[in-house]
N, C-alpha and C positions, 0 to 999 in steps of 0.2 A: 504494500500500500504506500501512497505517497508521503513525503514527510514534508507536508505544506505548512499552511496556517490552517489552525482549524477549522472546520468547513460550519456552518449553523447548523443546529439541531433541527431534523424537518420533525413538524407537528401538522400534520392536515387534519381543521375540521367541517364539517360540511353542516351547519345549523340552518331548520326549515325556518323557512322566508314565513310561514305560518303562526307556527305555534314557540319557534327556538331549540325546539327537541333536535338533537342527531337524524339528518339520514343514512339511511342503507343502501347499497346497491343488493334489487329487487334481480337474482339470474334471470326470470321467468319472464320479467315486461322488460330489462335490460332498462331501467330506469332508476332515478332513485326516490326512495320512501319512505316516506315518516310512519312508523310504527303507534307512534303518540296520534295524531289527527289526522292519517291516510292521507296526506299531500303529496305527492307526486311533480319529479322533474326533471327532466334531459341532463346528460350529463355537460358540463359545462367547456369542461377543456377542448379545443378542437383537435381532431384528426394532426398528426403528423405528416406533412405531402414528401412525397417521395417514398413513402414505407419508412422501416426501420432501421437508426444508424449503426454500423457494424463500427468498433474500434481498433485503433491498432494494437496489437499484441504487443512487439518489443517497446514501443511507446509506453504501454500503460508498464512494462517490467520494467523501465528505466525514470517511471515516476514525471513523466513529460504530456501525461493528458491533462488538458484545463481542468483546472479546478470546477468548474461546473460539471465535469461529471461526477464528483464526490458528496457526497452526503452522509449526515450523522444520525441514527437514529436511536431514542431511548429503548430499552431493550430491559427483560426478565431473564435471567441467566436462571435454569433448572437443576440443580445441584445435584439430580442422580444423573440422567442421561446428557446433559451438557447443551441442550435445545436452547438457543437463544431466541425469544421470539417478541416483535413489536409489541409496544401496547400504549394506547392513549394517555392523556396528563390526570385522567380520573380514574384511573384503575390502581388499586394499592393489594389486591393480593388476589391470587388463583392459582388454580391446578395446573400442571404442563398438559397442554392438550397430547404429547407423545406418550408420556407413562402415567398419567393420572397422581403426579408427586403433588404435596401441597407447595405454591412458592411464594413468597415474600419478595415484593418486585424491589427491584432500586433502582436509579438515579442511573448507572451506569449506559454507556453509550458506545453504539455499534457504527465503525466508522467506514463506510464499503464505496464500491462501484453504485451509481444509481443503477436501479432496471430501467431498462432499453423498452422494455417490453412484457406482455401478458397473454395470456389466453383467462376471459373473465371469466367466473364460475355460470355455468348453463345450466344446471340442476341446481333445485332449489332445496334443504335441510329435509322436507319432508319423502323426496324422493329419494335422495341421498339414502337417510334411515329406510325406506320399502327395500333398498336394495339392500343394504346389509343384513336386513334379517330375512330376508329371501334366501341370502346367499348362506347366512348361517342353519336355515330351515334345511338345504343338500344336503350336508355336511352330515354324512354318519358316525355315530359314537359323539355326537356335541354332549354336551349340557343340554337338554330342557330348559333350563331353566335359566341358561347362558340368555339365550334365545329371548324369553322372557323379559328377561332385566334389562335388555339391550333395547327392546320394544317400550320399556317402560322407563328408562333409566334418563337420566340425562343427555338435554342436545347431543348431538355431534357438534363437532366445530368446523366453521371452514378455514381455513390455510392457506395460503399463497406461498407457494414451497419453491426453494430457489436452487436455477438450474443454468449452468453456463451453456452456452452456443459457439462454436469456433467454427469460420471457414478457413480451408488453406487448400493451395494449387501444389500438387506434386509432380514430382519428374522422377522416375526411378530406371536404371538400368540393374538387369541382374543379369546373373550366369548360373547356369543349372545344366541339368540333361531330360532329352525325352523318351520315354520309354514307349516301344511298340511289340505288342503282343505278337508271338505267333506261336504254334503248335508243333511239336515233332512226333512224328508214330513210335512207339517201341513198342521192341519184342517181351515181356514178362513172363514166367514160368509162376504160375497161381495151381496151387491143388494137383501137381505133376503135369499140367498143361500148358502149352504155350499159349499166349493170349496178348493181341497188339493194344494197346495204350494209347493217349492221346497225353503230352505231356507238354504242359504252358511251360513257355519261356519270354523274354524278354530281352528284346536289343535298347541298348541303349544309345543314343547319339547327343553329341554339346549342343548346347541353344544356349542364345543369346542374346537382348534385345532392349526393348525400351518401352515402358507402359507412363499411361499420364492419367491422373485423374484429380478434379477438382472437388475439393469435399465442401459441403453445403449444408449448416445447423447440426453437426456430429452434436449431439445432447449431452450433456454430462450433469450429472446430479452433485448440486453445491450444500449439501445437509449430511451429516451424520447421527440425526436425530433418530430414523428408521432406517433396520434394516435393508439394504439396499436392494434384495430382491424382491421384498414387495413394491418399493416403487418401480424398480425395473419392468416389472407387471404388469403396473398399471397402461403402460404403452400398447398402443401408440398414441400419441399426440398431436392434434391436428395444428401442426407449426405453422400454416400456410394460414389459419386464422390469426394469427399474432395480433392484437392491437399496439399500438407505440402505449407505452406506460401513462396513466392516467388515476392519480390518486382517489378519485372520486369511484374506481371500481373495488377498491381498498372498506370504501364504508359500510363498518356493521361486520366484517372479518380481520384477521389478521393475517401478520406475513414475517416467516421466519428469514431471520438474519442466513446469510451463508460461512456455514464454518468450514468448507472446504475452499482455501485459495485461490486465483488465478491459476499458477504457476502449476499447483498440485492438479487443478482441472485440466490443464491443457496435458500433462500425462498422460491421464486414462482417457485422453480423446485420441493420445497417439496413438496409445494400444489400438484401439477401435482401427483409426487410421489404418495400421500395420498389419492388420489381419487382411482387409478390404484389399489391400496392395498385394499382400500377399495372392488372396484370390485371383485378383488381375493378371498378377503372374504366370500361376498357373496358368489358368485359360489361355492366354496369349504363348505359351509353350506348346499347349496342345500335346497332340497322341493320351495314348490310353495310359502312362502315368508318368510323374516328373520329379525331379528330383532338383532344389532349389539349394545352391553353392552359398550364393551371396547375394543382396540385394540393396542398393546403395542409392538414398532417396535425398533429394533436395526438397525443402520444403521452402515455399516463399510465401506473402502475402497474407498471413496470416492473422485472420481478426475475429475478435469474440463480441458481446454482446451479454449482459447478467437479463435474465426473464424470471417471471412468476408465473408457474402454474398452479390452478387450483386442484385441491385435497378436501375431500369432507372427514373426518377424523374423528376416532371417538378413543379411549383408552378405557376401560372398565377393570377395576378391582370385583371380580367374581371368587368368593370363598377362598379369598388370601391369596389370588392371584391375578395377575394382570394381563389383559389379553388388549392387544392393538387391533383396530381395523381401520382402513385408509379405503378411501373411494374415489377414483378419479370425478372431480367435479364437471366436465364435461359429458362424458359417456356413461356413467354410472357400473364403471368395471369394480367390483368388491378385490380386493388382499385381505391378510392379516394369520393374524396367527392359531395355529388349527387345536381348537380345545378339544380335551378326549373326555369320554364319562366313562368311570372305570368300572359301574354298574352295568351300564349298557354295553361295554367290553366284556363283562364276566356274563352277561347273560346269555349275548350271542355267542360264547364259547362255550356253557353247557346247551345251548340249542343246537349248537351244531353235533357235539359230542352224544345228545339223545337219538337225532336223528342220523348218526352213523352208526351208534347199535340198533335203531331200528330196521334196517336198512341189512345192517349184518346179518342179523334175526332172521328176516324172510327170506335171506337166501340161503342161509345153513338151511332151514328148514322147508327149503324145496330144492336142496340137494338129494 
């Protein structure tokens, strides 16, 4: 991060023009709404023309972006799982919406990349919740009763979960070999008989070349708050909806800080990267299989962009344990973590166990 002058703390509040209460941004009419006197209003900030700005990479690692794209925001730091997450100047204490901890906010301040960009929540709290306990109604061996309290229990929350975007243009040459199948007949002696065979082999020949490919929104998840395979899950992402950042779709949710770095994002985007080249490889060698020496990539032009996607999220403390469930807010995709009932594990184990001796039973005795 930069070592400027410090940036102002953003505070956005959106007070109805009616009554002074808070508005919310409404997924459903894509507006915002006073929950106090049902007022209703367009969001205010304009479209950004031209789409959404990409930054430069080595620029922002060498501390040389304007100051205007930094900002400072107040922040709840959760003492078990580490989730920093936004919260308004009248909020003095709550649970981590990731593990259901109880937390004592403070004063403290998260000093990042502004988001470039969002995709607004489309599902609205109530659908959110039919989906989760939809999803936990499949779920064989659950809790009953999981199910229940999740139905009955407290909101979900919605989230705006932060996720880096990197383009870069590559040029890679490598050296490898191709390999092409063919067959040769033998003779084999089986059971005192001769008998001819069909036996693979493979020639191998050098290759050598040159693949390009320009990569476009590689994703990378900027939280360590959840497990990373449930949100890996929740994909895909409809990136091509992006709106340019707009705090007014902020109203009435929250949005967690990123505790995964630039530096550490553009990593696991190379990974991503490396495989994808890899593949290019391959295919551009051809024949039936190949064999990759070295592969030696230039990478130029490289720019990233920090977004908010939306999460509907619930944490539940169920009988001294904690179960996460995360919902992508656009699609209504269910994750989270798979609870067993070890009643309804012990049942259907002597159910099955009866009905294999009954089953024994009538054929011993119609043998």
């Amino acid at each position: 991060m930069q070592d400027t002058a410090a940036a102002p703390v953003q505070e956005h509040r959106f007070p109805c023009d009616n009554c002074g209460a808070d508005f919310r941004f409404d997924p459903a009419a894509g507006l915002l709404k006073c929950d106090h006197c049902g007022n209703e209003a367009e969001l205010g900030s304009p479209r950004a023309r031209g789409g959404i700005k990409e930054l430069d990479f080595k620029a922002a690692l060498n501390a040389r972006l304007p100051e205007a794209e930094i900002e400072e925001t107040r922040v709840s730091s959760c003492p078990n799982c580490g989730a920093q997450v936004e919260f308004d100047p009248d909020t003095h204490a709550a649970e981590c919406p990731f593990c259901a901890t109880p937390v004592v906010t403070d004063t403290g301040t998260h000093r990042h990349f502004k988001p470039k960009g969002l995709l607004p929540f489309a599902l609205n709290e109530e659908t959110a919740r039919d989906a989760m306990t939809n999803w936990l109604g499949r779920l064989w061996f659950a809790p009953g009763g999981l199910q229940e309290y999740a139905r009955k229990g407290r909101r979900l929350e919605g989230i705006y979960t932060p996720y880096w975007t990197f383009d870069a243009d590559t040029k890679s040459k490598y050296r490898g070999q191709r390999g092409t199948v063919y067959y040769e007949t033998r003779t084999v002696m089986r059971d005192g008989k001769s008998k001819q065979v069909r036996v693979q082999k493979i020639r191998w020949t050098n290759a050598r070349g040159k693949v390009a490919r320009f990569f476009d929104d590689v994703l990378v998840l900027a939280s360590k708050s959840l497990p990373k395979r449930y949100t890996d899950a929740l994909q895909p992402w409809d990136l091509a909806a992006l709106e340019p950042y707009s705090p007014e779709y902020l109203s009435g949710f929250r949005a967690e800080a990123y505790t995964v770095e630039l530096d550490e994002g553009y990593q696991e985007a190379r990974v991503h990267m490396d495989r994808v080249i890899e593949r290019d490889v391959r295919f551009d060698i051809g024949g039936d299989r190949q064999r990759i020496s070295d592969i030696d990539t230039v990478i130029s032009d490289v720019t990233f962009k920090h977004i908010l996607l939306p999460v509907w999220m619930a944490a539940y403390k169920y009988r001294g344990e904690t179960y996460r469930f995360v919902v992508n807010g656009r699609t209504g995709k269910v994750q989270g973590e798979r609870p067993w009932s070890a009643w309804k594990i012990a049942f259907a184990v002597v159910l099955g166990l009866i009905v294999a001796g009954a089953v024994g039973y009538f054929i011993a005795q119609n043998q």
